[in-house]
N, C-alpha and C positions, 0 to 999 in steps of 0.2 A: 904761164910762160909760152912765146911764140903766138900767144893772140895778140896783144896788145896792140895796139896801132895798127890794128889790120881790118879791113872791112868785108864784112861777111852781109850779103843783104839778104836777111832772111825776111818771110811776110810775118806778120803780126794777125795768130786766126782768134784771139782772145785778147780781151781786157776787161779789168775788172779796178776798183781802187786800189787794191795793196800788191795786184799780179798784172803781169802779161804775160800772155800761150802762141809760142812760137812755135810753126810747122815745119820741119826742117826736113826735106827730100836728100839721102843719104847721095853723094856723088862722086863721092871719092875724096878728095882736098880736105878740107877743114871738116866737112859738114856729119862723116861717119865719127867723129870725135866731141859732137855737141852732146850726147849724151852721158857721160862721162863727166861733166861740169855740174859739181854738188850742187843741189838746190842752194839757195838762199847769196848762192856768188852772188855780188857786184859786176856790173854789169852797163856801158857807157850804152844809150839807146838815140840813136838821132833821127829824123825824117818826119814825117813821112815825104815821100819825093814821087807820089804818083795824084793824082786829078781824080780818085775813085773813091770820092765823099757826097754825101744826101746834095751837099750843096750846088752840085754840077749838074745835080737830077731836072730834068726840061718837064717831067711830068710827071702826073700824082700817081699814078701806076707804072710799076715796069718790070720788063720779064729780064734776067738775068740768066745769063748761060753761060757755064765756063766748062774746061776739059784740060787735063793734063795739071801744070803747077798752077795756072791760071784759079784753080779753083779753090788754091789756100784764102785767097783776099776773101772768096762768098762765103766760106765756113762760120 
């Protein structure tokens, strides 16, 4: 109750066939309450909505550098 219909974008630092591992930075709003959600909820997952896939990659090597929230996507 009180999530439904609401969007929360959080990054996606795992996936695997049967799961996904979501890193959630506590901020106050929704996100000190993601804890609290029994394992095994149901769960509406949509996007991804950002351009940071192999497929954008221009070269066979690359160095990747993040800091702060930026670095849930490299985990």
């Amino acid at each position: 109750p009180g999530w439904r219909h609401r969007a929360h974008p959080f990054s996606v630092s795992g996936l695997s066939p049967d799961a996904i591992r979501v890193t959630v930075k506590d901020l106050g709003d929704d996100t000190g309450r993601v804890s609290t959600i029994p394992v095994g909820t149901r769960v509406f997952v949509e996007g991804p909505y950002g351009a940071f896939t192999e497929s954008r990659r221009r070269r066979s090597k690359v160095l990747l550098i993040a800091g702060g929230i930026g670095i849930t996507p490299l985990r």
